[in-house]
C-alpha positions in Angstrom: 143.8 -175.7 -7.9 144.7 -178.9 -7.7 147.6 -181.4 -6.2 148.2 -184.7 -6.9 150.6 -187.2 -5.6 151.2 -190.5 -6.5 148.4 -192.2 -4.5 146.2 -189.1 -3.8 144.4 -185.8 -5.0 144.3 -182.7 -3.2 141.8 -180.7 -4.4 139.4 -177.6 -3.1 136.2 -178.7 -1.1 133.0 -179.2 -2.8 129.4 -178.8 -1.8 128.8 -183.3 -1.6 132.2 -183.8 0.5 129.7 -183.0 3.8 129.5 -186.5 3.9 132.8 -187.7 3.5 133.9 -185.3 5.9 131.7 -185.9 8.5 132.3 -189.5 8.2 135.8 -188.9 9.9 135.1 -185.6 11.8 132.1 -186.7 14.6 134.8 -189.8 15.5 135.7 -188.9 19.3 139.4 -189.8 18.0 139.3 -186.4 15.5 138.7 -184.2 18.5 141.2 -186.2 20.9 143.3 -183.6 21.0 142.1 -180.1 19.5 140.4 -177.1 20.9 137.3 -178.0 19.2 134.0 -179.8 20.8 132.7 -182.8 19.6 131.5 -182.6 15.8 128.2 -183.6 14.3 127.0 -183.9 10.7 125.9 -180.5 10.8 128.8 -178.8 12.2 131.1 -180.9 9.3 128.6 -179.5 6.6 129.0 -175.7 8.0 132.3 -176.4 8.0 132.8 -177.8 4.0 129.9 -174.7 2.7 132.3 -171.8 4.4 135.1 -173.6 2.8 133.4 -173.7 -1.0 131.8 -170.7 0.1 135.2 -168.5 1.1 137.8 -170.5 -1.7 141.1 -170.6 -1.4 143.2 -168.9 -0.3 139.8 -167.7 2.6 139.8 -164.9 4.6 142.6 -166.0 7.0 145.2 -166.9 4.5 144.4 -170.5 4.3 144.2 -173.0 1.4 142.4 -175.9 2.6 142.1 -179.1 0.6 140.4 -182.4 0.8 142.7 -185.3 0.7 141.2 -188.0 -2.2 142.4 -191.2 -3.1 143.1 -191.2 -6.6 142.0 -195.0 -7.1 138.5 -194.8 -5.5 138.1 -190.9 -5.2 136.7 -191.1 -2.1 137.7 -188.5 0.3 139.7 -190.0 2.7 140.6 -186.3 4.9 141.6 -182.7 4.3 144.9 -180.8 4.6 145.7 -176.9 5.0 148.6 -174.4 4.4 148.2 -170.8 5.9 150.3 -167.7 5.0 150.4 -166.4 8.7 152.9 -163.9 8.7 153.2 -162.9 5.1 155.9 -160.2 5.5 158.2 -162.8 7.1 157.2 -165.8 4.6 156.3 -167.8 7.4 152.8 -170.9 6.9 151.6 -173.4 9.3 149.7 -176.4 8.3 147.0 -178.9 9.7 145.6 -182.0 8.8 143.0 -184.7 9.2 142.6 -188.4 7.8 139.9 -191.2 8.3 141.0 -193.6 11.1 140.4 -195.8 9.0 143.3 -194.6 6.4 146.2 -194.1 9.2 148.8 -196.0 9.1 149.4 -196.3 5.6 151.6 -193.1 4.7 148.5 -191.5 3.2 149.2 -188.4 5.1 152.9 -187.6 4.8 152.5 -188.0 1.7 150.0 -185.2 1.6 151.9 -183.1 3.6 154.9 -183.7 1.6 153.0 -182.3 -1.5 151.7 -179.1 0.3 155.3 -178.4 1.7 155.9 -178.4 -1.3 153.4 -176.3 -2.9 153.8 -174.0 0.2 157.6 -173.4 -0.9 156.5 -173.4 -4.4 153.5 -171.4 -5.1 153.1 -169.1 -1.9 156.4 -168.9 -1.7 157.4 -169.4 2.2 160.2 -169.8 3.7 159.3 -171.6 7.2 156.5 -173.4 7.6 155.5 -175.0 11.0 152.9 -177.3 12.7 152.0 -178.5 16.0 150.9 -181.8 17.8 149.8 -182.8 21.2 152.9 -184.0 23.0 150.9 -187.3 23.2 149.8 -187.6 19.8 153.0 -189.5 18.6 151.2 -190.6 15.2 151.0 -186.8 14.3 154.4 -186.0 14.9 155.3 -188.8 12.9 154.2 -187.9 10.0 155.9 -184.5 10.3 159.2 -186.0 10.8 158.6 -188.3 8.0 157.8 -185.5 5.8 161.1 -184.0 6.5 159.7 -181.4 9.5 161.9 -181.0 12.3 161.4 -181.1 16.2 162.0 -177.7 17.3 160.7 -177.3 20.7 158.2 -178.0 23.3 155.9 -175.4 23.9 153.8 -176.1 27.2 150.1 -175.1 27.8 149.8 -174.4 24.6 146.0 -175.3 24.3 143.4 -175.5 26.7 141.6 -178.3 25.6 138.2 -179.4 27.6 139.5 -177.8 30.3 142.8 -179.6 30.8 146.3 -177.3 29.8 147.7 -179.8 27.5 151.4 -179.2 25.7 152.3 -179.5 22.4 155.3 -180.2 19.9 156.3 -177.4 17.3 157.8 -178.8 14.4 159.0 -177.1 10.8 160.9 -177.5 7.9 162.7 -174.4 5.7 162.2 -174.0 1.8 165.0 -176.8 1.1 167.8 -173.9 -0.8 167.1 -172.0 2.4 168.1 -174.7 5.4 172.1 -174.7 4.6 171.8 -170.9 5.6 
């Protein structure tokens, strides 16, 4: 399956993204602030053969994509949806982009295209994310893709060995949020 936007494609892992995605993943800034130690090019290519290896959806519920600039098709980061509560219709969604690619809208604009999918395709009804409280670029991009602040929800994550707090955000399949 694939996604496209105007500027981007979103299409399922391959084999020689390895590179690609362990050109952004072993920056110190992608593990700022997530639950995950510091990544090497080894630990980026594990990651992209489970994901070629498993599909989409894997075994979790997830459909995870890499982010590709349709000019230059380079990978430029990766986006996921997961059906986490099927029964209720309710995904979450994470995300990743080269530092060198922030700043541009590159990313809400991929999240805007998997909401979109998500309420589409899978079909949800909610679906949320989270942020660090201090990773105000994150957040951002959520409210820019139409996602709204719903709460605060401290110690969420224990992250190298410091409780840190995040923001929830969502958004509701758009017929759905005049309920």
């Amino acid at each position: 399956m694939i996604l496209e936007t105007a500027r981007l494609r979103l299409r399922p892992f391959e084999p020689d993204d390895a590179e690609a995605v362990a050109a952004y993943s072993t920056s110190e800034e992608f593990v700022r602030y997530m639950p995950l130690p510091r990544q090497t090019p080894e630990s980026a290519a594990a990651f992209v053969a489970r994901c070629v290896a498993e599909g989409m959806p894997d075994t979790q519920g997830n459909w995870r994509f890499v982010v590709e600039d349709r000019e230059t098709a380079r990978v430029i980061g990766s986006i996921r949806i997961g059906v986490r509560e099927p029964d209720h219709q309710q995904g979450d969604v994470g995300y990743a982009l080269h530092q060198s690619h922030w700043g541009k809208g590159y990313m809400t604009e991929a999240l805007e295209r998997i909401l979109s999918f998500g309420f589409s395709e899978l079909p949800l009804e909610r679906i949320w994310a989270t942020a660090d409280v201090d990773n105000i670029a994150s957040w951002r991009v959520m409210e820019k893709a139409g996602m709204q602040r719903e709460g605060l929800m401290r110690h969420h994550r224990l992250i190298r060995g410091q409780w840190r707090d995040s923001v929830l955000y969502a958004c509701l399949r758009p017929q759905s949020a005049s309920r």
